[in-house]
Structures are given as C-alpha cells and as structure tokens.
C-alpha positions in Angstrom: -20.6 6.2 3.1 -17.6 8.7 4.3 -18.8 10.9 7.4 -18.8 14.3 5.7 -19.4 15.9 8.9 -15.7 14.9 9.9 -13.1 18.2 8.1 -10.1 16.6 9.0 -8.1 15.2 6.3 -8.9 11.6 5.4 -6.6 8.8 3.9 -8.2 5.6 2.8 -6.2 2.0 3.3 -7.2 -0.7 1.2 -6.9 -3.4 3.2 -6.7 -1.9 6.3 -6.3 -4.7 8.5 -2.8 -5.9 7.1 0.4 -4.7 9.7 1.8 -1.9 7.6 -1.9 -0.7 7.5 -2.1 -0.8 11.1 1.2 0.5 11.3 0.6 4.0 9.1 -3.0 4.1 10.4 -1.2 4.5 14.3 1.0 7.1 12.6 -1.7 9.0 10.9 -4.4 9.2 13.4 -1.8 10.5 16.0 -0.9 13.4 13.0 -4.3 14.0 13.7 -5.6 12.2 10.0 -8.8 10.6 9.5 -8.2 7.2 8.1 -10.2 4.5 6.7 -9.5 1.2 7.2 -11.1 -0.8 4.2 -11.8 -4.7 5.2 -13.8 -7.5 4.4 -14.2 -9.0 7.7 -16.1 -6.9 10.2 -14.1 -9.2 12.8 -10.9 -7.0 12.2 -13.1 -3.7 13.6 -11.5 -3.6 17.2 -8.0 -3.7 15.8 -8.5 -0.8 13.2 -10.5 0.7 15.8 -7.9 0.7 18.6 -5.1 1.9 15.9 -7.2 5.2 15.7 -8.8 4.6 12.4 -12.1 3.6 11.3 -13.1 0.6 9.4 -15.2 0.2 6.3 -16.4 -3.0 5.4 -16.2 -3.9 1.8 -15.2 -7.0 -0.2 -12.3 -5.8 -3.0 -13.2 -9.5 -4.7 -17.1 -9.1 -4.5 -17.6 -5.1 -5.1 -18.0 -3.1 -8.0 -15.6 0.1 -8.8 -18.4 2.2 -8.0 -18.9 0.6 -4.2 -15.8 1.5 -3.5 -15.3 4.3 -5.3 -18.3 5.7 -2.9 -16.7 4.6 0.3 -13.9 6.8 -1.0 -15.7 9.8 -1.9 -14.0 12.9 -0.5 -10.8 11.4 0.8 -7.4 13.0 -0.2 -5.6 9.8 -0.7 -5.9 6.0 -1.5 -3.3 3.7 -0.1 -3.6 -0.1 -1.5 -1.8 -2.3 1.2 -3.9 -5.5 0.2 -2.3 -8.7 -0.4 -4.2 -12.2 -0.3 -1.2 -13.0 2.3 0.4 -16.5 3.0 -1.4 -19.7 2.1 -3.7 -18.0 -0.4 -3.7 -19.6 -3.8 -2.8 -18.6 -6.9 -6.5 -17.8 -7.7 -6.4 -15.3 -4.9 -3.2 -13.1 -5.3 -5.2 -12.2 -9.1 -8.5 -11.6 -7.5 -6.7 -9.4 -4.4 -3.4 -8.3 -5.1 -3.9 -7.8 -8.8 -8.0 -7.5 -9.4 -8.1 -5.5 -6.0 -5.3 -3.0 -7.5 -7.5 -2.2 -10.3 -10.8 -1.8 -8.7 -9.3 0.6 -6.5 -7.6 2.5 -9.4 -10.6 2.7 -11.3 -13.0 3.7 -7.6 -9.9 6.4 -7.1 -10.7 7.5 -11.0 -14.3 7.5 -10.5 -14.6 9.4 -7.1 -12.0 12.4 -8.3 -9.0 11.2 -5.9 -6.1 12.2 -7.8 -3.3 11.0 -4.8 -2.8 6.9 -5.0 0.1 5.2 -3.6 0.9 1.4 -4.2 2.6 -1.2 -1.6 4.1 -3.6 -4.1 7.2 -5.7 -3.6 10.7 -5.9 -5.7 9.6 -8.6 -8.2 12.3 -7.9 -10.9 13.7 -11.6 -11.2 11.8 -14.1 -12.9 10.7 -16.9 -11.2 13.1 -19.8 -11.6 12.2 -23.0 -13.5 11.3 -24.5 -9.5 9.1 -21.8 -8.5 5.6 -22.7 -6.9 2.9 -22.1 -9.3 1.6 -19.5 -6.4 4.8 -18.0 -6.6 4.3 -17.3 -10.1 0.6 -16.1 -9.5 2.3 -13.6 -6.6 5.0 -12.2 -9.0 2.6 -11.8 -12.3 -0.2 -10.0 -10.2 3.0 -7.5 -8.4 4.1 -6.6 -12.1 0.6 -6.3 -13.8 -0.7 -4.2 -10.4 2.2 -1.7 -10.9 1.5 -1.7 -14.9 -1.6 -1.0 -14.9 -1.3 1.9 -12.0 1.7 3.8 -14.2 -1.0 3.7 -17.4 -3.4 5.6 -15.5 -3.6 9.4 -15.0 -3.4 9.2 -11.7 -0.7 10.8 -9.0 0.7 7.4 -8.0 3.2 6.5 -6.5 4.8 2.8 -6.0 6.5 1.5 -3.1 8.4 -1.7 -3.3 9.8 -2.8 -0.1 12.4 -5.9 0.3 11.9 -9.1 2.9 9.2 -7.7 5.7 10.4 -8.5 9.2 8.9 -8.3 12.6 11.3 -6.1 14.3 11.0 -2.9 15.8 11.0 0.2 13.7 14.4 1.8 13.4 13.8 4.7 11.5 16.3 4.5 9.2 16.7 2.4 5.9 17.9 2.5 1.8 15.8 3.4 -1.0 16.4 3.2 -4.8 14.7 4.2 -7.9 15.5 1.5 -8.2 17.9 -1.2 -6.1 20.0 -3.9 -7.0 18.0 -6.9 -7.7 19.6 -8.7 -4.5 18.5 -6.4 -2.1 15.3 -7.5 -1.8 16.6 -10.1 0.5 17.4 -7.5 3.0 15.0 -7.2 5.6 12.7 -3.9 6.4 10.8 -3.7 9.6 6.7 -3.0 8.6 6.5 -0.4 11.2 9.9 1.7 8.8 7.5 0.8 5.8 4.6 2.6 7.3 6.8 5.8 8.7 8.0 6.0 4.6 4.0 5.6 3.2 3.3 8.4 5.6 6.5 10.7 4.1 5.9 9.9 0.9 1.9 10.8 1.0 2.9 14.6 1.8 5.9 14.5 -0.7 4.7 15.5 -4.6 8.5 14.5 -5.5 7.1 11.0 -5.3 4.3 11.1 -7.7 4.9 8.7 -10.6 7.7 7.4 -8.8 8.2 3.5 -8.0 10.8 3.3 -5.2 12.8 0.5 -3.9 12.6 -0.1 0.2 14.9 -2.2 2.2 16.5 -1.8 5.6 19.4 0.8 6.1 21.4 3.5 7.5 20.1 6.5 6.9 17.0 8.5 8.6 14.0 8.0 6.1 13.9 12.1 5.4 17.0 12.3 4.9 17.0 9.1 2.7 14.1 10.6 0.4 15.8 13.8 0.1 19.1 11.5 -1.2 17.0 9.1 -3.7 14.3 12.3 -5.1 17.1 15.0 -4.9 
C-alpha cells in the first residue's frame, strides 16, 4: 500500500525495472518526485532502489484491477513502460504489453488518477507476409494498447518512440503527431525517451496526444513547443 506519510508528489512506473523506467525514475527522484517502481520480481529491488525510486512488487499477468489500482492510490500519474521484452512469446506481449495496458487503465480508473501516459512504439505498417508470428503478437497488442487507452476518459497521453539504442542521452531529437512511417528506423537513445516522459508528464498540451519519438536535432522543449504549438 502507498506510504501516505510521504507529501511529495508521486508517479507510478509500470514496469519499473525496464531502462527507460530506470531512466525517468533517475530523473524524477533528483526533481525531488516520489516514484514507484512497479515489478514482478522482487530481484529487481536494488536497481530501482539505487535509481532513487521505490519498488512495489506486483504481477500485471496475475493481479486484479483492484490490486493495482490500490498500490496506486493517491499518486498523480501512471506511466505504463511494460513490455514482455525480447524472446517472450507471442502469448506474452497479449498478457503484458496489451493485458497489462488495460489493467492499469482500468486500476488508474478505479483509484481516481486522471494523468496516464503510454510508452508504445510506431507500429503503423503491417506486418509483411514473412513476419514472425511474435512479431505479429508485438504489433497487434501496440495497436489494441493505444485503442483501448484513447476510448477511455482518461488524460492520456501516448508516446511512440522509433528504434531504442544504447547511447548516451543527447538531449535533443524529432517528434511528430505523427512521423513518416520510415522514421521509426531511426534510432532514439532510452535515456532522450525518459528526459521527454518527464516533459511531457508536466505538459497538459499532451493530454490525448499520441506523439511520434525518434532521434534528432532539436532540444526536447524546444521540440514540444514545435510539434504542440
């Protein structure tokens, strides 16, 4: 259950153990934000523990809207960074990156938190004739994830960034509202993903909003200023 003796203002990460989540955890605990990193596996505690944030272990495949929707209670923002990550089947990116989605809308619903923003990917193109049946599995549960999340009431808000790389932030990159369908191939450092959750959390121009995110040019402020006007 949430520490209501703790004022500060509190942002829950579903799956909170994921890089971006690490990532915008670092960058909100140093703003001085309380932020809860929600996991499975009570193995990942030291790494969400040494980001700043603190973990909360729940199972988005085993708990009910109303488990979560308790851990939740109280906090001014839900972020959904989960993903059932590489060599998960096709069974798995429904359960987590589709199923997981919707639990979290509907604990977000339940628990009165209004503010929900969505790490999805630019899954525009259909999969080609050759494409892996997980492949298929990854692009359906994208699409239906974002669906469902615009039908709701909710102030969402979802961010679809391009090819994920390793790199080194650089602070500056190219949004759209949305991009070409080829720029997803252009590759966005995590750490520039996370520094863009954290701007677009505090920004109301981005509720029911899905925004393209690859790597770019521009300083991210000054890039959201140019895409939201």
């Amino acid at each position: 259950m949430p520490d209501t003796s703790d004022t500060r203002r509190t942002i829950a990460i579903v799956g909170g153990h994921g890089r971006i989540a690490l990532h915008l955890t670092r960058i909100l605990a140093d703003d001085g934000v309380r932020v809860l990193g929600i996991v499975r596996n009570p193995g990942q505690t030291e790494d969400i523990e040494a980001a700043g944030g603190v973990p909360v272990h729940l199972d988005i495949e085993e708990a009910t809207a109303e488990q979560l929707g308790r851990e939740i209670s109280g906090v001014e923002a839900v972020v959904f960074s989960a993903g059932a990550g590489p060599g998960s089947g096709p069974a798995r990116k429904l359960t987590v990156d589709l199923g997981g989605s919707v639990l979290a809308q509907r604990a977000a619903d339940l628990s009165g938190v209004r503010r929900f923003v969505q790490v999805s990917a630019m899954v525009d193109r259909d999969p080609g004739p050759d494409a892996d049946e997980t492949w298929r599995a990854y692009v359906h549960a994208k699409r239906e994830a974002d669906a469902d999340l615009r039908a709701t009431a909710l102030d969402w808000t979802i961010l679809r960034p391009g090819s994920l790389s390793f790199e080194e932030p650089k602070g500056r990159i190219r949004m759209g509202a949305p991009l070409e369908p080829g720029a997803t191939s252009v590759p966005v450092p995590r750490g520039d993903v996370a520094a863009v959750l954290a701007a677009v959390l505090d920004d109301r121009r981005t509720v029911r909003r899905t925004l393209d995110l690859v790597g770019g040019d521009t300083p991210i402020r000054a890039e959201l200023d140019r895409v939201l006007g």
